[in-house]
Structure formats: C-alpha cells, structure tokens
Short mmCIF file of the C-alpha atoms (twelve columns), coordinates in Angstrom:
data_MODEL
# 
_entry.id   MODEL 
# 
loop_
_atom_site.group_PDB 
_atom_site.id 
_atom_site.type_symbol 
_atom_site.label_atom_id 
_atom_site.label_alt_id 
_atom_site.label_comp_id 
_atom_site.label_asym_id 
_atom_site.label_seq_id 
_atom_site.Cartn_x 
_atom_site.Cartn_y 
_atom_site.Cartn_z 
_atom_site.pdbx_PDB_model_num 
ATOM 1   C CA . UNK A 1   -53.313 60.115 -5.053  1 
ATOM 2   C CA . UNK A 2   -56.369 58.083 -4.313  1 
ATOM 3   C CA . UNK A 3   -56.368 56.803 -8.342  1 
ATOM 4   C CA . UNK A 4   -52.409 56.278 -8.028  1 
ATOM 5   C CA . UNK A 5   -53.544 54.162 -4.074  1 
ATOM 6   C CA . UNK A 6   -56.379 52.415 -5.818  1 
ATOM 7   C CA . UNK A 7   -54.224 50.934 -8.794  1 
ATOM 8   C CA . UNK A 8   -51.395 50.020 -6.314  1 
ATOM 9   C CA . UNK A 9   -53.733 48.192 -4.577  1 
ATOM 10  C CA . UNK A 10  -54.817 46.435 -7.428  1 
ATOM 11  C CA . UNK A 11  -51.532 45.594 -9.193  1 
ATOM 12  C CA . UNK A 12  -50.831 43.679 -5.146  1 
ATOM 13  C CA . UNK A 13  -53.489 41.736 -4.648  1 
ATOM 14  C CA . UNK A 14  -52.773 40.158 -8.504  1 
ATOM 15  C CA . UNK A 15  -49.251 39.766 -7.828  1 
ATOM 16  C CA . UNK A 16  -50.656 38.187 -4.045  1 
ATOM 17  C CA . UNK A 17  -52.929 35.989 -6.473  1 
ATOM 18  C CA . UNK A 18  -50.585 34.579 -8.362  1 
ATOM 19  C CA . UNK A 19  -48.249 33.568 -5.785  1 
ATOM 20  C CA . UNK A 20  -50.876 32.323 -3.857  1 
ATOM 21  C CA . UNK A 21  -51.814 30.115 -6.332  1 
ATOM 22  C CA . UNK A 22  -47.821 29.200 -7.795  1 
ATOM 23  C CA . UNK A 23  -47.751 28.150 -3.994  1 
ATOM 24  C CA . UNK A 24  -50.716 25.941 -4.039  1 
ATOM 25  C CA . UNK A 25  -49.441 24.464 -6.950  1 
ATOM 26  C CA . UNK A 26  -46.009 23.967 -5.178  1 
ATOM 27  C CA . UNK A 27  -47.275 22.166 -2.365  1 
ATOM 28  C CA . UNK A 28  -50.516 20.049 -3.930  1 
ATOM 29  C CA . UNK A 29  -47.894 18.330 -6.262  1 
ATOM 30  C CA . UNK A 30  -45.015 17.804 -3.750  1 
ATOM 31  C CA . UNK A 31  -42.815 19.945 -6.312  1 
ATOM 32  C CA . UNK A 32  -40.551 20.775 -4.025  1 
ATOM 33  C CA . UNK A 33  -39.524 17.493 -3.071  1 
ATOM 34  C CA . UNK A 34  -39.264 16.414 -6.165  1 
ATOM 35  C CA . UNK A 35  -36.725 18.798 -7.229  1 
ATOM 36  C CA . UNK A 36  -34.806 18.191 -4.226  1 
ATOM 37  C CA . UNK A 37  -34.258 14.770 -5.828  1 
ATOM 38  C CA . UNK A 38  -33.676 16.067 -9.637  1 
ATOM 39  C CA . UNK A 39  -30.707 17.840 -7.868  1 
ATOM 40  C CA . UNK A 40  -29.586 15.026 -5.712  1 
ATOM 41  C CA . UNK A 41  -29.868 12.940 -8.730  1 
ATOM 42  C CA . UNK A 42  -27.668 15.079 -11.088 1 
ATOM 43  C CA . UNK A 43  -25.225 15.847 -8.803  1 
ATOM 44  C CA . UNK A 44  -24.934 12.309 -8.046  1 
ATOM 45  C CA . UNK A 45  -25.337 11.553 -4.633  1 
ATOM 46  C CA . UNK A 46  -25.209 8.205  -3.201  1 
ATOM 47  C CA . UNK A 47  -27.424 5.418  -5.025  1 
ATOM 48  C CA . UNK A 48  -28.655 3.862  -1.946  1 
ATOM 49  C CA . UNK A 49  -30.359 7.099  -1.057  1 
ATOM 50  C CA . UNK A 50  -31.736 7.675  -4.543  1 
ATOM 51  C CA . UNK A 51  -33.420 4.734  -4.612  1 
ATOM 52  C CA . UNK A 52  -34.964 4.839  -1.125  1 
ATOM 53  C CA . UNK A 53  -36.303 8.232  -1.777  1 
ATOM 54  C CA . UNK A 54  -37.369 8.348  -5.317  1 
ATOM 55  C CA . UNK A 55  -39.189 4.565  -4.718  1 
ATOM 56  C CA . UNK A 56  -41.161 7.294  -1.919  1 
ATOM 57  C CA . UNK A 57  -41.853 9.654  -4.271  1 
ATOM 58  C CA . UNK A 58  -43.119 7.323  -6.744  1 
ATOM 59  C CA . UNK A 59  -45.840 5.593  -4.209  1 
ATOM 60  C CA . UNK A 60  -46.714 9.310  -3.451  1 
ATOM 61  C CA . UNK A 61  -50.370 9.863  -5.034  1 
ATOM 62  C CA . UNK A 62  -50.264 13.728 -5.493  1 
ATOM 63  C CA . UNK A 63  -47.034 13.414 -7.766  1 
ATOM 64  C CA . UNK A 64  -48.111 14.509 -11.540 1 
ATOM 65  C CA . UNK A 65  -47.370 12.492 -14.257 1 
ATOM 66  C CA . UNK A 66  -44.899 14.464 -16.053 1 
ATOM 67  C CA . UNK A 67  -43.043 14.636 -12.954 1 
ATOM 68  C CA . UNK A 68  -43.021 10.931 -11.962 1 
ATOM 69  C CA . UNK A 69  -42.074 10.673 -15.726 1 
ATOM 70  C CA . UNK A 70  -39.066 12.743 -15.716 1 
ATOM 71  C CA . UNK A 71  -37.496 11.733 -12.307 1 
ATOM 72  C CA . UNK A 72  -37.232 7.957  -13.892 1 
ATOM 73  C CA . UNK A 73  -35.730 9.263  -17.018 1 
ATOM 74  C CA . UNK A 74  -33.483 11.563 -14.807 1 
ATOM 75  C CA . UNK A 75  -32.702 7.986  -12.776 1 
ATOM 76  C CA . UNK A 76  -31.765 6.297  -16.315 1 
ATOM 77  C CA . UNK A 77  -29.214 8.676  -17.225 1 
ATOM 78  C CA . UNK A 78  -27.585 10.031 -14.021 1 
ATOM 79  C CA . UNK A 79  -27.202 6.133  -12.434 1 
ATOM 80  C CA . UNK A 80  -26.379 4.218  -15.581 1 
ATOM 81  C CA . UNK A 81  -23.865 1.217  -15.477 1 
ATOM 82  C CA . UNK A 82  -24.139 1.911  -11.268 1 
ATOM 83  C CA . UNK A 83  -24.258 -1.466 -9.285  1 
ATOM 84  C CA . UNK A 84  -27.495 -2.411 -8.729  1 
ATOM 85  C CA . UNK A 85  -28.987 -0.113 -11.078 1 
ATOM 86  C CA . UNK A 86  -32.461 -1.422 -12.193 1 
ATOM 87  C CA . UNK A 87  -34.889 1.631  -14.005 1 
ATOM 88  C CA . UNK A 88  -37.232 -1.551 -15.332 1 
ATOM 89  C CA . UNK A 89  -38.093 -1.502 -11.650 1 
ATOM 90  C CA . UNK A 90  -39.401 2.312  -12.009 1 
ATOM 91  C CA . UNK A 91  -40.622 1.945  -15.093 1 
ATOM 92  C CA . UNK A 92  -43.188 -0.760 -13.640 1 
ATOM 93  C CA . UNK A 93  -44.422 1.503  -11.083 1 
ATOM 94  C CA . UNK A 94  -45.035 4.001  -13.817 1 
ATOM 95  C CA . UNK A 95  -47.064 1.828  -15.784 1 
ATOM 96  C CA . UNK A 96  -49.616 1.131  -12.299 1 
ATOM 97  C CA . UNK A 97  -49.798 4.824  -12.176 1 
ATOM 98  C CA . UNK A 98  -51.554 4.508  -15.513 1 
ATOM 99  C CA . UNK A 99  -48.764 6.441  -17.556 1 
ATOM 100 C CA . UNK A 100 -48.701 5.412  -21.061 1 
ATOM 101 C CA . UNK A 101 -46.556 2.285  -22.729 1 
ATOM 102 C CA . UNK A 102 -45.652 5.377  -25.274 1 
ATOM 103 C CA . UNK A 103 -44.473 7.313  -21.921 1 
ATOM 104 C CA . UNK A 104 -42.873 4.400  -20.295 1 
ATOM 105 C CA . UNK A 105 -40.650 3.681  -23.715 1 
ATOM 106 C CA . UNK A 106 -39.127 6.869  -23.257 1 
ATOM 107 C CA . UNK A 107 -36.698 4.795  -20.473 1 
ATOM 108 C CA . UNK A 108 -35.357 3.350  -23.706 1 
ATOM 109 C CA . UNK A 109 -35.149 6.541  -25.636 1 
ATOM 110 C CA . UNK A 110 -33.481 8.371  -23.580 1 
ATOM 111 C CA . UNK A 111 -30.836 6.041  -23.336 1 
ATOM 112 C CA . UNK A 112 -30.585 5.756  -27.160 1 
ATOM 113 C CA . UNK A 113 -30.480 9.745  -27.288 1 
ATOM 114 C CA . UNK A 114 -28.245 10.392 -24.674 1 
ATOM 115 C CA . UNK A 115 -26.764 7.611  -22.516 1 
ATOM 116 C CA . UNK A 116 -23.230 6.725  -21.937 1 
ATOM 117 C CA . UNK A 117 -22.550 4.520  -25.225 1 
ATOM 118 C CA . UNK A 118 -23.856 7.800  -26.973 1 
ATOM 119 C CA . UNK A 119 -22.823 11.084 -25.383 1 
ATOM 120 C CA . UNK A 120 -19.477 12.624 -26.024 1 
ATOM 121 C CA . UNK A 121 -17.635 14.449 -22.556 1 
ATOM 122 C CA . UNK A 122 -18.763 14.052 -18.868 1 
ATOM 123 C CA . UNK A 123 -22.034 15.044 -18.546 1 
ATOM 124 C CA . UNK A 124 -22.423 14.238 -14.868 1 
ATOM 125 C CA . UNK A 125 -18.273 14.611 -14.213 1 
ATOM 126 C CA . UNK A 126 -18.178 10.732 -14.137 1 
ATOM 127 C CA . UNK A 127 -14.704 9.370  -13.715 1 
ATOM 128 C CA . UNK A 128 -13.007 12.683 -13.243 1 
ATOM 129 C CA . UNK A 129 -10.534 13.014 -10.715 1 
ATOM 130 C CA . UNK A 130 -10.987 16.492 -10.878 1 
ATOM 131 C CA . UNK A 131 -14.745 16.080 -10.426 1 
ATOM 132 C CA . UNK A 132 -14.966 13.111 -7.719  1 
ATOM 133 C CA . UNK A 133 -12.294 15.866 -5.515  1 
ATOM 134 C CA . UNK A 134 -14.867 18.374 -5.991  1 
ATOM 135 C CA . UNK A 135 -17.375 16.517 -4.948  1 
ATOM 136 C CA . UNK A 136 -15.551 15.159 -2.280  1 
ATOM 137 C CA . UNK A 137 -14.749 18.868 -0.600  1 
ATOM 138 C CA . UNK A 138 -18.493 19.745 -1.420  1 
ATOM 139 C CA . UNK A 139 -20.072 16.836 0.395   1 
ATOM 140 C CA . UNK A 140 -17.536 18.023 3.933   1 
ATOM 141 C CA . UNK A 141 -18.997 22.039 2.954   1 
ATOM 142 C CA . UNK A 142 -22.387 21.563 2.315   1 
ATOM 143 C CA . UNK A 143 -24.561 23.204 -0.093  1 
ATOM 144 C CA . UNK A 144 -25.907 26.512 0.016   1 
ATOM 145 C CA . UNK A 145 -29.354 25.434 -1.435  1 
ATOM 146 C CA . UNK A 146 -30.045 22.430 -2.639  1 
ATOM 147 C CA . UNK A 147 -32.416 23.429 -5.017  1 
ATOM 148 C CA . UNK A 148 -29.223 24.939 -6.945  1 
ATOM 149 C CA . UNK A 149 -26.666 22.301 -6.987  1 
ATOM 150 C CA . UNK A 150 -26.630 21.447 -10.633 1 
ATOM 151 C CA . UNK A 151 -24.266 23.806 -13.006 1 
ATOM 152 C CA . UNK A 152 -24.709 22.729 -16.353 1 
ATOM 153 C CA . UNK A 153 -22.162 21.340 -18.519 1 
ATOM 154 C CA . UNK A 154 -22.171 24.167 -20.634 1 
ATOM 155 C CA . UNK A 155 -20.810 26.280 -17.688 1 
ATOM 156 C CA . UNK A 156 -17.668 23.680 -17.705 1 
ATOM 157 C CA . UNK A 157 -16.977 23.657 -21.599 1 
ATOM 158 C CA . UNK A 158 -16.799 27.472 -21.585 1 
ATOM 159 C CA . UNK A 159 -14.299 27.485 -18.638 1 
ATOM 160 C CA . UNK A 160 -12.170 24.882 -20.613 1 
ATOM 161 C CA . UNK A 161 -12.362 27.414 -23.219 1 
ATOM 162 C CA . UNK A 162 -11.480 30.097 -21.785 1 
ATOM 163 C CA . UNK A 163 -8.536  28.560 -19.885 1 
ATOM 164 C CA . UNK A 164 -7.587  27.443 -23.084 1 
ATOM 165 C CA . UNK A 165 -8.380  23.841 -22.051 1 
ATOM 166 C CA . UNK A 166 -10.480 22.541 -24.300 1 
ATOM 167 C CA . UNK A 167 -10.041 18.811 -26.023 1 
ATOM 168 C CA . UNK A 168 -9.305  19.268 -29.681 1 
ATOM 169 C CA . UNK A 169 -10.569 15.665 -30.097 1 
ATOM 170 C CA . UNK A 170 -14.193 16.750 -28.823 1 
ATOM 171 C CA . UNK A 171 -13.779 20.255 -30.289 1 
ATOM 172 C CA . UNK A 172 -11.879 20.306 -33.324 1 
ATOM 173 C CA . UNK A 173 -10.536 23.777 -34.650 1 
ATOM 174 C CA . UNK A 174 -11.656 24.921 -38.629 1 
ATOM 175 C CA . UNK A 175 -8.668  25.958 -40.030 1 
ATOM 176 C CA . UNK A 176 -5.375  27.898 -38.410 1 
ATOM 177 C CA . UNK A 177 -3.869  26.836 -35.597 1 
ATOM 178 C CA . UNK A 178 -6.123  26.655 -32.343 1 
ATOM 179 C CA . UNK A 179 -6.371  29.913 -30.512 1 
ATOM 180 C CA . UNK A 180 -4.710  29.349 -26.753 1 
ATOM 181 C CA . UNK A 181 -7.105  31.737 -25.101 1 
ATOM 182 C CA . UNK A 182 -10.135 33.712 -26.035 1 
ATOM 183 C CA . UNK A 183 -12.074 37.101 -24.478 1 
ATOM 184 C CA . UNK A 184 -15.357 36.398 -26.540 1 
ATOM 185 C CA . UNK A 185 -16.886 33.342 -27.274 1 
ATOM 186 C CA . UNK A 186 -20.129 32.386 -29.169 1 
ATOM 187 C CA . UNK A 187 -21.815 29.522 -28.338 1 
ATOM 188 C CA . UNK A 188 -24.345 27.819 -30.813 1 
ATOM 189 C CA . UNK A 189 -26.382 24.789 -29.818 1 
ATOM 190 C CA . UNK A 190 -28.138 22.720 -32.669 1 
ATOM 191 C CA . UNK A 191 -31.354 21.055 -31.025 1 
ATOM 192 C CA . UNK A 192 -31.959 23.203 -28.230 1 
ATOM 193 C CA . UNK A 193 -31.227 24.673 -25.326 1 
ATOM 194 C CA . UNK A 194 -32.543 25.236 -21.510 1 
ATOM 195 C CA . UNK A 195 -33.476 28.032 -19.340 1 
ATOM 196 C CA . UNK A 196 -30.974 26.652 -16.824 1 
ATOM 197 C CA . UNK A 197 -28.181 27.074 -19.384 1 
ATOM 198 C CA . UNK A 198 -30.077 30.318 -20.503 1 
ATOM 199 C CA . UNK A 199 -29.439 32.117 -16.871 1 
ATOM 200 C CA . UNK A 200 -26.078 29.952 -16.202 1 
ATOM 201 C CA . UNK A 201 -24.514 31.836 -19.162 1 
ATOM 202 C CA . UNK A 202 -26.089 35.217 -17.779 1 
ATOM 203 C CA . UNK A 203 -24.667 34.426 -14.185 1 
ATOM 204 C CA . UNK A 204 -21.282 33.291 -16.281 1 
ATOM 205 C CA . UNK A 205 -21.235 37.112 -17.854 1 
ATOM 206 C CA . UNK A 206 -22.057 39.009 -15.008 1 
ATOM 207 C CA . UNK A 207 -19.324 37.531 -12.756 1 
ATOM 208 C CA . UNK A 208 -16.968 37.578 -15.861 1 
ATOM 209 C CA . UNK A 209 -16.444 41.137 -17.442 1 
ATOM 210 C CA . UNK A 210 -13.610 39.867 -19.083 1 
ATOM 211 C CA . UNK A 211 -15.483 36.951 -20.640 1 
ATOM 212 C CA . UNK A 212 -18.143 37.615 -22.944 1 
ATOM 213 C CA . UNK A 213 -20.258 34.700 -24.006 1 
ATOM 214 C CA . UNK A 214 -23.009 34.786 -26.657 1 
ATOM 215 C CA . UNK A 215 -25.136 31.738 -26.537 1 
ATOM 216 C CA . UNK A 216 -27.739 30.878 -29.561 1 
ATOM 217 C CA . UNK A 217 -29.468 28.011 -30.702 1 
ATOM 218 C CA . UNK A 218 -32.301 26.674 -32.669 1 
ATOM 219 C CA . UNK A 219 -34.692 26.640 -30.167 1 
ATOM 220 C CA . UNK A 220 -35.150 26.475 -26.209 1 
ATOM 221 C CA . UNK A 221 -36.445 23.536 -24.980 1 
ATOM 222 C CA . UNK A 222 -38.424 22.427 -21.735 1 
ATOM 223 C CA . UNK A 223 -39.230 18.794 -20.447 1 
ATOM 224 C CA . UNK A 224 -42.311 18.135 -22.435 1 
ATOM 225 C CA . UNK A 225 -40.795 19.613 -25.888 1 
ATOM 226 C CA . UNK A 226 -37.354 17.511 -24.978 1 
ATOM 227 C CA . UNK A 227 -39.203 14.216 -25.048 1 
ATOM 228 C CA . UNK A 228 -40.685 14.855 -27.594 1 
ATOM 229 C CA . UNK A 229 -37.727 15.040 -29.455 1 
ATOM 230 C CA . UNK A 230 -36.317 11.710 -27.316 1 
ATOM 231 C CA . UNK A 231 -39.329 10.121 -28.195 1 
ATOM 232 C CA . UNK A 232 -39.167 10.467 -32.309 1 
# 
C-alpha cells in the first residue's frame, strides 16, 4: 500500500507540474486573449472591434512572435474586401516587433494560397443568407465559450453531404448518377489537415451513429508547418 501511495504521489505532483507550467505559459504570453480574438476573428464579428482589439494585442510586449504572426494572417483572410480593411497597417507593426521581411511576406502568401479570388465555397459563411441568420440568432443567444465558436468548414460540407446537399459544381460525382443520401462517408484531404477538424469529425461521429465519417489525409498540419507550406 505504501509503494502503491508513494507512486500515486508521484504520478500527481508530475501531472501538478505540468499544468503548472502549461499555465505559466498561458498567462506569460497572453494566450488566452489571443485566442479569444482568433475566434472572434473567424466567426466574424464586427470589424470595428477587431481592429481596436487586435491593434492592443499587437502593442502588447509579452505576445510571441508566432502568435502576433498568425493573428495578422488570420486578419488577412477573415476581413478581406471589408471596408476599411488595411493588413499593410499590421504588417508594419510586425516588422517594429523585429519579425522577419520573410515572416511579414506571408500577408501576401496567404492571400495567394487561400484568399477570396482563390478559394472555392464559403470558408467563413460569407454572403450566405443561411449563415448571416445564424449568426444573427447567435449574436441575441450568446456563446457558450468563446474559446469554441469556430466549427470548421469541414463540419458543413459533410452535413451538405449527408443531407444530400452538396453542389455538384464544387463536388463533381465520378461516374453513375450522384447518390441522394449517404450513411458512410470518407473524407480525404490532399495537403493536410488540423487537429480542430481532427476532433470536429470525432464530435461529428459520436453525436451521429447513423453517420459514419472516415477522415484521412496526407498529413496533419499545425501553424508553423502551414506556413511553411503558404510560404513556398
């Protein structure tokens, strides 16, 4: 028993380490904040208040680099063609926090990779009906945690699917006549794909018995291994 009490003891005080320090991490880099406003961002909430608070979070000295990095990229994408939108503005504060003119091109690249005069569907729901009514009844709710809000588009091409929904002009059908509804579905991503879509698809099975969905791909990708791709 004492043996069985000693190793207990043990196996706590490392799991009481490691939080410890995950939460030192958390609140020495402001990451909390900062994915408050990835969320905000890709849910897109009012441009006004996105660029009062990520000018803040820019100024703020304790922000890392990668972060600063990939909350103006975020910015690029989620607020393109918006009135007033001006990422050069960003991208200038970058370059006095001494990011590189390498880092600062990505605003560029990731506009060429995936910005509106390149991307196929609606990444972000813009120009939806559908979506802005969502949004609309969302905004009067509430969110349960903020830290949550963004679903990923995956999540919205496999409901098209399985309500048999799905544009043939985005998703054309190999040969037969296009199946009206389907029980399983495999989903294959060339180039990568994301935790989030990892656990969304996980989340999607669990609720959905009746739905199975297999997804694959070539590889799973985090921030810096996705601009490193951008930035080829």
């Amino acid at each position: 028993v004492s043996t069985q009490s000693t190793g207990s003891s043990g196996i706590n005080a490392e799991y009481g380490a490691i939080v410890g320090e995950l939460s030192r991490i958390v609140q020495e880099h402001n990451l909390m904040e900062c994915s408050e406003l990835e969320q905000l961002m890709s849910v897109q909430t009012s441009h006004s208040e996105i660029q009062q608070r990520l000018g803040a979070v820019l100024r703020n000295p304790t922000v890392r680099e990668i972060d600063l990095l990939r909350l103006v990229l975020l910015y690029c994408v989620c607020y393109e063609g918006t009135s007033g939108y001006n990422p050069r503005q960003y991208v200038d504060v970058l370059r006095t926090r001494g990011l590189s003119e390498a880092k600062c091109k990505l605003a560029t690249s990731i506009l060429n990779y995936g910005g509106r005069a390149v991307r196929g569907g609606q990444l972000f729901g813009e120009q939806t009906a559908v979506a802005m009514t969502k949004k609309y009844f969302k905004g009067l709710q509430g969110v349960e945690n903020i830290y949550t809000q963004h679903k990923p588009y995956l999540i919205e091409l496999v409901q098209q699917m399985v309500q048999g929904k799905m544009r043939e002009a985005d998703f054309p059908w190999l040969g037969g006549a296009p199946i009206v509804r389907v029980n399983e579905i495999i989903v294959f991503v060339v180039g990568g794909i994301t935790f989030e879509e990892i656990k969304a698809v996980q989340e999607w099975n669990i609720s959905n018995p009746a739905n199975k969905i297999v997804l694959a791909s070539t590889g799973v990708h985090n921030c810096k291994s996705f601009l490193e791709v951008v930035g080829q």
